[in-house]
C-alpha positions as CSV (number, residue, x, y, z in Angstrom):
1,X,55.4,62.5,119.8
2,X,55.0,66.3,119.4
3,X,51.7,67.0,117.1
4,X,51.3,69.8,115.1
5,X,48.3,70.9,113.0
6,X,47.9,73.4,110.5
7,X,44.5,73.4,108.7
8,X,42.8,75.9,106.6
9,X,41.2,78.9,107.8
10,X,37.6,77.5,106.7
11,X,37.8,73.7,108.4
12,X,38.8,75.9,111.0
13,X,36.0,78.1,111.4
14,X,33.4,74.7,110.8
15,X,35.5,72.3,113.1
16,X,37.6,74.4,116.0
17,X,34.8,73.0,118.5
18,X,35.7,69.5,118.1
19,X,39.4,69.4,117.0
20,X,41.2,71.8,119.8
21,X,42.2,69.5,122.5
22,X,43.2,69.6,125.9
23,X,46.4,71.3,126.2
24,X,46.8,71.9,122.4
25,X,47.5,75.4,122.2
26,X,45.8,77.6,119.4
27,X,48.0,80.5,117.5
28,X,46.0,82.5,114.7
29,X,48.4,84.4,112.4
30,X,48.0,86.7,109.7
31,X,51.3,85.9,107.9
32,X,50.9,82.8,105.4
33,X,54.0,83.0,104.1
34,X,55.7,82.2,107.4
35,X,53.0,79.3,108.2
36,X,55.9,76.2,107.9
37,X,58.5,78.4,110.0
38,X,55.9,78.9,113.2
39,X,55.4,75.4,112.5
40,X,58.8,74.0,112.5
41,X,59.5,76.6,115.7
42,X,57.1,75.3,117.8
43,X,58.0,71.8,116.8
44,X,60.5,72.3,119.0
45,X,58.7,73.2,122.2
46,X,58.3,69.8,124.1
47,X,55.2,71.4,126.4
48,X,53.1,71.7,124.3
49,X,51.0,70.6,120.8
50,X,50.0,73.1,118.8
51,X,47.3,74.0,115.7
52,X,48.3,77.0,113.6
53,X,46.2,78.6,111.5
54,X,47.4,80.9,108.8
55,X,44.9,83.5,107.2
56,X,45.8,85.1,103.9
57,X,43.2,87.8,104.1
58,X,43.8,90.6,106.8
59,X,40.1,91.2,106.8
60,X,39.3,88.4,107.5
61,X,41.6,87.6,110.2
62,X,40.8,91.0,112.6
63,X,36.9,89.7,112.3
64,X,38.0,86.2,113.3
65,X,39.8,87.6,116.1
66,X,37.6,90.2,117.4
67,X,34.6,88.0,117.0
68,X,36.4,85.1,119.2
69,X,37.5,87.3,121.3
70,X,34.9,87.4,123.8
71,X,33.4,83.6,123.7
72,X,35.8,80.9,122.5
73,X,39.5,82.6,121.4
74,X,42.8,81.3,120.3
75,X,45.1,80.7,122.7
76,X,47.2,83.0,121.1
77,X,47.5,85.3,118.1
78,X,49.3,87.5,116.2
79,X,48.8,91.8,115.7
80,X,49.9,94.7,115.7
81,X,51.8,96.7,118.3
82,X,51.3,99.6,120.3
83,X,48.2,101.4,120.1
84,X,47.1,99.3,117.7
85,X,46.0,96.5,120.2
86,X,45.6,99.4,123.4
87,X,41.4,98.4,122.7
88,X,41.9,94.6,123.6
89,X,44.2,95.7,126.2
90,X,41.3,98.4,127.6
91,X,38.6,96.0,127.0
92,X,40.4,93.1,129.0
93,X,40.8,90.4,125.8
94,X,44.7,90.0,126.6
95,X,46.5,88.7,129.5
96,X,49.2,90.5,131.2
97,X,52.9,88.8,130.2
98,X,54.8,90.8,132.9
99,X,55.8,88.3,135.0
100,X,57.6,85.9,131.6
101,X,58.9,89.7,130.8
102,X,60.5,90.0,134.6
103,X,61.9,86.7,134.4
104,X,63.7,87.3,131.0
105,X,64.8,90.8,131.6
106,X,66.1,89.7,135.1
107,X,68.2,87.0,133.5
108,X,69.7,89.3,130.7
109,X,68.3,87.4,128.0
110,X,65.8,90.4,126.5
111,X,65.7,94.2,126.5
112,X,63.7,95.9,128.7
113,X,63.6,98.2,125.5
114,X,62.0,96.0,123.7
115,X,58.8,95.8,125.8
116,X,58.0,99.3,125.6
117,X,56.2,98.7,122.3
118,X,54.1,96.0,123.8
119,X,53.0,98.3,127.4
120,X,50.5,100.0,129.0
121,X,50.4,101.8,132.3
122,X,53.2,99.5,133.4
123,X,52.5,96.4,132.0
124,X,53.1,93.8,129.1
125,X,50.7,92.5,127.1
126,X,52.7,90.7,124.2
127,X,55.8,89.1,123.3
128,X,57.3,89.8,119.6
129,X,56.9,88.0,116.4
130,X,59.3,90.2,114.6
131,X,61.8,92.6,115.1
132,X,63.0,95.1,112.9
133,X,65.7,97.5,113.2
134,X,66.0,101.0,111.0
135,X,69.0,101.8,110.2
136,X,70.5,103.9,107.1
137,X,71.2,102.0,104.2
138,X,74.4,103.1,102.3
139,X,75.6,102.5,98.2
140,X,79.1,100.9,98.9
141,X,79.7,101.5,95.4
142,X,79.5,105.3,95.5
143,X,81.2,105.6,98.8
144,X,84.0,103.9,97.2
145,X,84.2,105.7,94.0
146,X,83.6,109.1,96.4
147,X,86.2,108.6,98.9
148,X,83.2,108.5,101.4
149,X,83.5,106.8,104.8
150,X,80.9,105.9,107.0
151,X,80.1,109.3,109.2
152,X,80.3,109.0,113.0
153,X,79.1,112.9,113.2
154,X,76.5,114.8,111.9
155,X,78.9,117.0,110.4
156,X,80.3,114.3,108.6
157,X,77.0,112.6,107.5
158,X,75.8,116.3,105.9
159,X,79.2,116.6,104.0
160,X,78.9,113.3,102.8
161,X,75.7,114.2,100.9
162,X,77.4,117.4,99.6
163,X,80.0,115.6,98.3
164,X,77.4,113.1,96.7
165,X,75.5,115.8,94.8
166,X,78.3,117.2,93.8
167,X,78.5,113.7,91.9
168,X,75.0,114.5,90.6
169,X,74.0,111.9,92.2
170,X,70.4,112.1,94.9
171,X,71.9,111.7,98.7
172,X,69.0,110.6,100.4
173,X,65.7,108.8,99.1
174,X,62.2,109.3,100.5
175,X,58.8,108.1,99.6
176,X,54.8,109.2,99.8
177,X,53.7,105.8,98.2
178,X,51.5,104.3,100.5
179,X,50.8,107.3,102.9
180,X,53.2,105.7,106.1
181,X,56.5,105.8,105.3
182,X,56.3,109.6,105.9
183,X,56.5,109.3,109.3
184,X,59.9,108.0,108.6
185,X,62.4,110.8,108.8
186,X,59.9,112.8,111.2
187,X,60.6,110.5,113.7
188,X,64.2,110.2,113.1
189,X,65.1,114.3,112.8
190,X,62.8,113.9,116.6
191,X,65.3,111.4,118.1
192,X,68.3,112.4,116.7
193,X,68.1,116.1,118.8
194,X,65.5,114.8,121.5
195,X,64.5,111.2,122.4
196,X,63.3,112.3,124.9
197,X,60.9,114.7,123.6
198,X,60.1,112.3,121.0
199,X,58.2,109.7,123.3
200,X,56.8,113.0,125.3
201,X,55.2,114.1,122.1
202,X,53.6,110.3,120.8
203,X,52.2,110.2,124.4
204,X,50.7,113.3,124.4
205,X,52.7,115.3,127.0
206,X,54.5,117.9,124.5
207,X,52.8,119.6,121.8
208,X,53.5,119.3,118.0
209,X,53.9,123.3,118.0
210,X,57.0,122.6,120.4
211,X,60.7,124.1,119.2
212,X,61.6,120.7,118.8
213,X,59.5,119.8,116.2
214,X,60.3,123.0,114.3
215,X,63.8,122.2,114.4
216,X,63.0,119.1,113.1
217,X,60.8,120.1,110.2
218,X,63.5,122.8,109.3
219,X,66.7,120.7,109.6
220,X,64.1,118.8,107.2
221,X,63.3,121.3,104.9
222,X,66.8,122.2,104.6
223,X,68.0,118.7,103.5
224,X,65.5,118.7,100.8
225,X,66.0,122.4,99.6
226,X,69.9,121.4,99.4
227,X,68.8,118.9,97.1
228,X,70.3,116.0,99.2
229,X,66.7,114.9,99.4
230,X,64.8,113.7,96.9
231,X,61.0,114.7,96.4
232,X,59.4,111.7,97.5
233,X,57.1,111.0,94.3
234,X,58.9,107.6,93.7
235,X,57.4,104.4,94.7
236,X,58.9,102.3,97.4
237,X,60.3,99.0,97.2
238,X,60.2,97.3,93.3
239,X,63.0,96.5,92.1
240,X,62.5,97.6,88.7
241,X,61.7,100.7,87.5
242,X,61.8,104.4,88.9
243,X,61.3,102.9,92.6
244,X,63.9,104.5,95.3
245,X,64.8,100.8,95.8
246,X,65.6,100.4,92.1
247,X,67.4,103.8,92.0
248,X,69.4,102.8,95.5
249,X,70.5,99.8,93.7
250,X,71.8,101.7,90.4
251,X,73.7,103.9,92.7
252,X,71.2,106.8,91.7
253,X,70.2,107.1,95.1
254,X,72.6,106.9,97.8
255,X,70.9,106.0,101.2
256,X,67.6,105.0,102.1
257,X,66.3,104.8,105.6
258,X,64.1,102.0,105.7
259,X,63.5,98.7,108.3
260,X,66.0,95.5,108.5
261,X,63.1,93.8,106.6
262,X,63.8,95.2,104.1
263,X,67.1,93.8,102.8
264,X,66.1,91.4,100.8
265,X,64.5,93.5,98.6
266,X,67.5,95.5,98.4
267,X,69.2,92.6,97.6
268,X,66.6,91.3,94.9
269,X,67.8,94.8,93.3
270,X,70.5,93.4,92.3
271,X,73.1,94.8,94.3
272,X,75.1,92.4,96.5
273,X,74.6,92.5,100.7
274,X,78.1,93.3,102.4
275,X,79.8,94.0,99.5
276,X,78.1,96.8,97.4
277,X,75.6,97.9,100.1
278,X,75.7,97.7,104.1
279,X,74.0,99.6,107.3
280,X,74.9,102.3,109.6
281,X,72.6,104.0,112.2
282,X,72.6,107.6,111.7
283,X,74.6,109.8,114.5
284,X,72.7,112.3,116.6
285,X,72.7,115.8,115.9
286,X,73.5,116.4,119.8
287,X,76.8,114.5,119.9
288,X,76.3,114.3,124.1
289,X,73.6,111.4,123.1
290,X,73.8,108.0,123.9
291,X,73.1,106.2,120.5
292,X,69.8,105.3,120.2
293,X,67.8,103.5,117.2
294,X,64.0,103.0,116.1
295,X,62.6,99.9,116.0
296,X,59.4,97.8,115.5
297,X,57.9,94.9,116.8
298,X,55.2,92.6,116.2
299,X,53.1,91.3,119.0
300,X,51.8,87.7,119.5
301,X,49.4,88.1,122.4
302,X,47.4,85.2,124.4
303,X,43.5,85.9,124.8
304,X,42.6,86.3,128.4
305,X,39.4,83.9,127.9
306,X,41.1,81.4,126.2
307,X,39.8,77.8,127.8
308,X,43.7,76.9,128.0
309,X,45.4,80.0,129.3
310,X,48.1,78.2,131.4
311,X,49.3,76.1,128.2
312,X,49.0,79.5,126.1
313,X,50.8,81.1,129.1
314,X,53.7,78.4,128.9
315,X,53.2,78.4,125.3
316,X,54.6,82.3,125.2
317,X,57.6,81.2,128.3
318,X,58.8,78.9,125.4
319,X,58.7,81.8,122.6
320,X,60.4,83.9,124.6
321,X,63.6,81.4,125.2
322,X,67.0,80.9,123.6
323,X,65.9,77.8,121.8
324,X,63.1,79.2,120.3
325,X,64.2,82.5,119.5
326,X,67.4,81.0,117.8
327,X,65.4,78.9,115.7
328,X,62.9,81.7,114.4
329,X,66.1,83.9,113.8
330,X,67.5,81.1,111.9
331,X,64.5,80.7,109.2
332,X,63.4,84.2,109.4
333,X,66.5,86.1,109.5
334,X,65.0,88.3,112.0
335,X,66.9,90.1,115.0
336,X,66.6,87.6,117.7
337,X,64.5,89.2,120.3
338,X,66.5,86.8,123.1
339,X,70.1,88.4,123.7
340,X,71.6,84.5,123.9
341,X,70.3,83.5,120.7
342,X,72.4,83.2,117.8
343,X,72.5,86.9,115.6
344,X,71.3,86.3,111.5
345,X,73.9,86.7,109.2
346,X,75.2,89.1,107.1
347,X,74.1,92.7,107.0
348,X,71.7,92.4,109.6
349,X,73.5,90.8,111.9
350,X,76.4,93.1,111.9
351,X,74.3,95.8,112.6
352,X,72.4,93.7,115.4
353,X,75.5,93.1,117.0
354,X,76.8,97.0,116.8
355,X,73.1,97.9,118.6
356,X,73.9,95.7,121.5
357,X,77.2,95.7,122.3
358,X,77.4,99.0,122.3
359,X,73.7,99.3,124.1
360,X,71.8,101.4,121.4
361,X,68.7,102.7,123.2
362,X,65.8,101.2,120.9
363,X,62.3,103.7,120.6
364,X,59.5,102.4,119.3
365,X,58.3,103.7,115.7
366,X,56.0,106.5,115.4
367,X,53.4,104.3,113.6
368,X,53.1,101.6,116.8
369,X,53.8,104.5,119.6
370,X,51.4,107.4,119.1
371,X,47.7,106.8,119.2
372,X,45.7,105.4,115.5
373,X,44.0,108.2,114.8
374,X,46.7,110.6,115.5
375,X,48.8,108.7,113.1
376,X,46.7,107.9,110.4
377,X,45.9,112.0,109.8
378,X,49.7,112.5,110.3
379,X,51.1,110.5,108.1
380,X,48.4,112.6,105.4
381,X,49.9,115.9,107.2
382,X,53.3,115.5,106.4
383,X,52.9,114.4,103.2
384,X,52.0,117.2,102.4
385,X,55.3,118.9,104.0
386,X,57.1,116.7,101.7
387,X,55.0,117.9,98.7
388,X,55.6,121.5,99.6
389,X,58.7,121.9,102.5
390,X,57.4,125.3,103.3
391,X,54.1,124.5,104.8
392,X,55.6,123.0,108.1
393,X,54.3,125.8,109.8
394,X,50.7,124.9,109.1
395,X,51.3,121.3,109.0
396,X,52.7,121.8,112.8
397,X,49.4,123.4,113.7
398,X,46.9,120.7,112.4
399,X,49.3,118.1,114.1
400,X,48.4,119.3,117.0
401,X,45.0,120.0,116.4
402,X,45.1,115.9,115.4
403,X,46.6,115.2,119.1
404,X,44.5,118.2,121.1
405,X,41.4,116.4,119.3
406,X,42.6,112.6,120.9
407,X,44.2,113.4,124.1
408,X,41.7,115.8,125.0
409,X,38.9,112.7,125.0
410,X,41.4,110.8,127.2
């Protein structure tokens, strides 16, 4: 009989010593809500036991973590991607996952795409607990009463929104709330002229003062002096009130570029999935472009002193298989990050299925791909773009000054 524990954060911290058993594998998560889904996902692994132990403070969890890091540590745990975990990966707390990542991406069953946001000089240090695409969400409504169809050119996408204020209605949303989500069209103005040049520039091999980034900032400005864009003072996600959610689902607002986790706020609007609001991923300003999309991941990593490393090791073989992949899709509604699994339905799915049949390249988000402290200055720096369109000149300068600052240490 399988046997899985999940016990509070605080009998955990008094009793780990005598209740972890041989081959029970340990998984510390951050995400309470989800606590009976890992459960019922690794119910189904017949390897292993495991405890899972939910904490509903962030706080307190990256203290728990870093703490047992070094003497007695989870098998495995949950974090965040990119250069968000590079210390544990530079300090040697993690274990290198390349070999389960070669034997999935040889099979076909994951994207060697996907991995990216979980690497470092070559290698893998953590399988994903989420994916998230980010596509464009549309107001079927208004395309409807408009005439609109979905563009497959820039062209087309840029007369769409004239035809929409023309309607008096706002074409695009954006948002400051909350500092990040700034970082949001940046990135996608980048990868839309330049992949390329987008994953040189988070890495630190071109400069923020490049044409590139100009061209972004004034193909930018341009969409917010046109008055397709909106000036970014609304809050995010409530669904009541003057939020760009709220205004997307009044049809006040027509498109907001935001992650596949968020749909069900979108939904909680009030405005129905499929039928009165659906997904496309925006077209590339080069049409000679392969499609391409961003995405994010989160990282579930196994602790390279953990007493139990094989189990952990087989633990994360399970996670990454069709079974279990299927089953977290299934409760979680998440893109499954194994290619045989079953795709979620509705909205999501549709637009899952478009990325990989037609082999969207998939770049990691800004926020996981360039270095922390680059990031969390930037995302203050172009703010204040949004705030005032015609400072991207000086906003391009202390950009770089951010990343001369970082990469110059490295």
């Amino acid at each position: 009989m399988k046997k899985l524990t999940s016990l509070f954060v605080g009998l955990l911290l008094f009793f780990s010593a005598s209740l972890s058993f041989a081959g029970e594998v340990q998984l510390y998560h951050d995400k309470a809500g989800w606590q009976d889904w890992w459960i019922e996902t690794l119910a189904l692994d017949s390897n292993n036991t495991y405890e899972v132990t939910p904490f509903a403070d962030t706080s307190s969890f990256q203290a728990t973590v870093r703490q047992s890091l070094k003497a007695d540590p989870p098998g495995l745990f949950t974090w965040w991607a990119g250069y968000r975990m590079k210390d544990m990966v530079d300090s040697g707390l993690v274990e290198d996952l390349s070999p389960i990542w070669d034997k999935y991406i040889a099979a076909g069953e994951v994207s060697p795409d996907l991995a990216k946001a979980f690497q470092f000089d070559g290698k893998t240090y953590a399988v994903p607990s989420l994916i998230a695409f980010w596509p464009m969400y549309y107001n079927k409504i208004v395309y409807k009463e408009l005439g609109l169809s979905v563009p497959k050119t820039w062209e087309e996408l840029e007369s769409n929104f004239d035809k929409i204020k023309a309607s008096g209605r706002v074409a695009v949303g954006q948002t400051i709330e909350g500092r990040w989500p700034t970082f949001i069209w940046f990135e996608e103005f980048l990868i839309r002229s330049d992949p390329d040049f987008y994953e040189d520039l988070v890495e630190g091999r071109a400069k923020y003062t490049d044409p590139q980034v100009e061209e972004a900032f004034l193909t930018w400005k341009s969409w917010i002096d046109k008055g397709w864009m909106d000036d970014g003072s609304a809050a995010f996600g409530f669904t009541t009130g003057d939020s760009m959610n709220n205004s997307f689902s009044k049809g006040e607002v027509v498109h907001m570029l935001v992650g596949t986790w968020f749909a069900s706020t979108v939904t909680g609007g009030g405005i129905k999935e499929g039928e009165e609001w659906g997904y496309f991923v925006l077209p590339n300003i080069d049409p000679s472009l392969p499609p391409s999309v961003i995405f994010e991941a989160g990282p579930i990593m196994v602790a390279a002193n953990a007493k139990n490393k094989q189990d952990a090791l087989n633990a994360i073989d399970f996670w990454m298989s069709e079974k279990a992949s299927a089953k977290w899709t299934e409760l979680m509604f998440f893109p499954p990050h194994n290619l045989n699994a079953a795709l979620p339905g509705g909205e999501v799915g549709a637009i899952v299925k478009e990325i990989n049949d037609k082999g969207y390249r998939q770049i990691n988000r800004y926020w996981e791909a360039t270095p922390t402290v680059i990031c969390e200055a930037a995302v203050d720096e172009l703010a204040k773009f949004v705030i005032d369109p015609s400072s991207y000149k000086s906003v391009m300068e202390s950009l770089q000054e951010l990343a001369d600052n970082y990469w110059s240490q490295q």
